[in-house]
DRENDO-1510 file (C-alpha; in Angstrom, 1 decimal, always signed):
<recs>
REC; n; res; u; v; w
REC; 1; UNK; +14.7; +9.9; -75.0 .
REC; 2; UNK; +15.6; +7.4; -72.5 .
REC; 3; UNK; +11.9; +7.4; -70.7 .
REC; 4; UNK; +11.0; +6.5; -74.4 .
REC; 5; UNK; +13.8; +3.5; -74.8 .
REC; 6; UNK; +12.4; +2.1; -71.3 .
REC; 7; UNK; +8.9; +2.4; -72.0 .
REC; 8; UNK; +9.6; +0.7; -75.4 .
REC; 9; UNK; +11.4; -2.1; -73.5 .
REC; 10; UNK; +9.0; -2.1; -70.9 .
REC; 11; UNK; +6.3; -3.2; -74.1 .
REC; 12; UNK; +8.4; -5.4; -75.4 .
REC; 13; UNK; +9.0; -7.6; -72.1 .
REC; 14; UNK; +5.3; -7.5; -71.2 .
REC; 15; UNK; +4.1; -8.2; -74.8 .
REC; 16; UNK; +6.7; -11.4; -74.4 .
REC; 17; UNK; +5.3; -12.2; -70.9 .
REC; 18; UNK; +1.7; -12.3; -72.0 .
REC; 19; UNK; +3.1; -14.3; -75.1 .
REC; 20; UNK; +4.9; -16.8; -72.9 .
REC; 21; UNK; +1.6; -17.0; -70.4 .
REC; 22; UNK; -0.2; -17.8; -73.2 .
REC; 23; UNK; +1.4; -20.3; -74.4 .
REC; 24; UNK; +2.0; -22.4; -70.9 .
REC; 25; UNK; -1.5; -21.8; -70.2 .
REC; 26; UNK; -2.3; -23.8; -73.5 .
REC; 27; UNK; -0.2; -26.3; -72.5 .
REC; 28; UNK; -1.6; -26.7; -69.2 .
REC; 29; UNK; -4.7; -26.8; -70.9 .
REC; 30; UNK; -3.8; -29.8; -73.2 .
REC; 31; UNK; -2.4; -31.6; -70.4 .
REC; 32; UNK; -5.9; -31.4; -68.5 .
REC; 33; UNK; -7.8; -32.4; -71.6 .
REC; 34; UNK; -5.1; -35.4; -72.2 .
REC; 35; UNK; -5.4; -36.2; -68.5 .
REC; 36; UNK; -9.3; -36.5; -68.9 .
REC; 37; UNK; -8.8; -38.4; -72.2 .
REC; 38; UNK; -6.4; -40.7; -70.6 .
REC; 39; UNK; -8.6; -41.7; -67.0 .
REC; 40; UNK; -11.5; -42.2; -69.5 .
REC; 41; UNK; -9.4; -44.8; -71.3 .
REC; 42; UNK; -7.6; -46.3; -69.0 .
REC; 43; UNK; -10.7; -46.7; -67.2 .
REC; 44; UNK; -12.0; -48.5; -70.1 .
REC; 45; UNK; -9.2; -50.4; -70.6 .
REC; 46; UNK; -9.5; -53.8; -68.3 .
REC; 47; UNK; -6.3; -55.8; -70.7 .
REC; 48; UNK; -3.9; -53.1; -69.3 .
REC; 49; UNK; -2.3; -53.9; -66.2 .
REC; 50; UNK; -2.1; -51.5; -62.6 .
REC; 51; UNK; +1.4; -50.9; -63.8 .
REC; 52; UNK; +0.6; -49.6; -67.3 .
REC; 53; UNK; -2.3; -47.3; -65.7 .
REC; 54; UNK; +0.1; -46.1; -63.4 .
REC; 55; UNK; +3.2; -45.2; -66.0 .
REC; 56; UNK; +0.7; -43.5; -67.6 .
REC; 57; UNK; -0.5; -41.1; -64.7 .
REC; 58; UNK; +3.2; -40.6; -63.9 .
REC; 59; UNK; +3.6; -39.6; -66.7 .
REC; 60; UNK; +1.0; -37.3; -67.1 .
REC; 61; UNK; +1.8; -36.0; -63.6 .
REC; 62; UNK; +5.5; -35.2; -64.4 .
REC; 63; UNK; +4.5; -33.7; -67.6 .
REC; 64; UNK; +2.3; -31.1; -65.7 .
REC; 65; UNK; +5.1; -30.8; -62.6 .
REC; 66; UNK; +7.6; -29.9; -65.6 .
REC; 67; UNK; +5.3; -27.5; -67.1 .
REC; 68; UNK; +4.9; -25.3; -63.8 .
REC; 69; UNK; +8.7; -25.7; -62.9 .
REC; 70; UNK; +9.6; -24.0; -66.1 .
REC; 71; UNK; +6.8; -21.8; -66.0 .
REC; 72; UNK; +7.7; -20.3; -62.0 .
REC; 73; UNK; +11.5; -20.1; -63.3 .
REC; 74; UNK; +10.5; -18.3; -66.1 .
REC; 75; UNK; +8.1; -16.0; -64.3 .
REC; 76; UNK; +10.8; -15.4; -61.7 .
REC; 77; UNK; +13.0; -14.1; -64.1 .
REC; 78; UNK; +10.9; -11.7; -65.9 .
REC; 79; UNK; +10.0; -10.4; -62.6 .
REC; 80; UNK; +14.0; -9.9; -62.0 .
REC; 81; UNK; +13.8; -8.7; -65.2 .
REC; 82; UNK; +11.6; -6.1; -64.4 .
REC; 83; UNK; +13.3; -5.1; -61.5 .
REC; 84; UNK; +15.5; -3.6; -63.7 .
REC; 85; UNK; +13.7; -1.5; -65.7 .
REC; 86; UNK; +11.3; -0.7; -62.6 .
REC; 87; UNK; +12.5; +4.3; -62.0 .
REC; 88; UNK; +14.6; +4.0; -65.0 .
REC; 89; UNK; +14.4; +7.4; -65.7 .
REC; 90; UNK; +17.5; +8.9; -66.4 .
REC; 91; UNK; +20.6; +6.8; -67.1 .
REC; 92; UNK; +23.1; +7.2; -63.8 .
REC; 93; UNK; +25.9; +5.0; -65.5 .
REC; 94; UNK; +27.5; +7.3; -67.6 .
REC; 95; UNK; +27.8; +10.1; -64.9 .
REC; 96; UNK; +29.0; +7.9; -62.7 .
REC; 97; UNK; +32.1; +6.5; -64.6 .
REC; 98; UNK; +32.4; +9.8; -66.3 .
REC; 99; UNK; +31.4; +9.5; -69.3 .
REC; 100; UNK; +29.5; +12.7; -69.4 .
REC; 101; UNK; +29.6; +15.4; -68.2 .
REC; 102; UNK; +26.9; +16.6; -65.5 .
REC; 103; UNK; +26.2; +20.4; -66.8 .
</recs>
């Protein structure tokens, strides 16, 4: 019963994980096609000054630091997560405190 509860939270964290993944790579991915879309038009763009180009590739840059911050925090913490789960075979806890008793 219990190899079944872990297994079925084992699932559920790794369907979450691949969820998460997913979506970060997306956003990495819009931020690359932005990027592009950006340097093409601020390329284009001789009214704008240095300054402006440069807020903008800031901001772009930050935007993309954020992104894989979040993502390596997150990451770290499923893999703590996991940690837990990792030989959870049998539940020690309740013989331990004595809960149960160990016939």
């Amino acid at each position: 019963m219990v190899d079944q509860q872990a297994k079925m939270v084992k699932q559920m964290m790794d369907l979450q994980r691949n969820t998460f993944d997913g979506m970060i790579n997306n956003m990495l991915m819009s931020l690359d096609q932005t990027d592009r879309m950006l340097n093409v038009f601020l390329d284009q763009s001789v009214w704008l000054p240095e300054e402006g180009k440069k807020a903008f590739k800031e901001w772009i840059d930050g935007s993309r630091k954020g992104c894989e911050t979040f993502k390596s925090a997150v990451d770290d913490g499923y893999s703590r997560l996991e940690k837990c789960f990792t030989g959870w075979e049998r539940p020690q806890y309740p013989l331990e405190c004595g809960m149960m008793s160990a016939e």
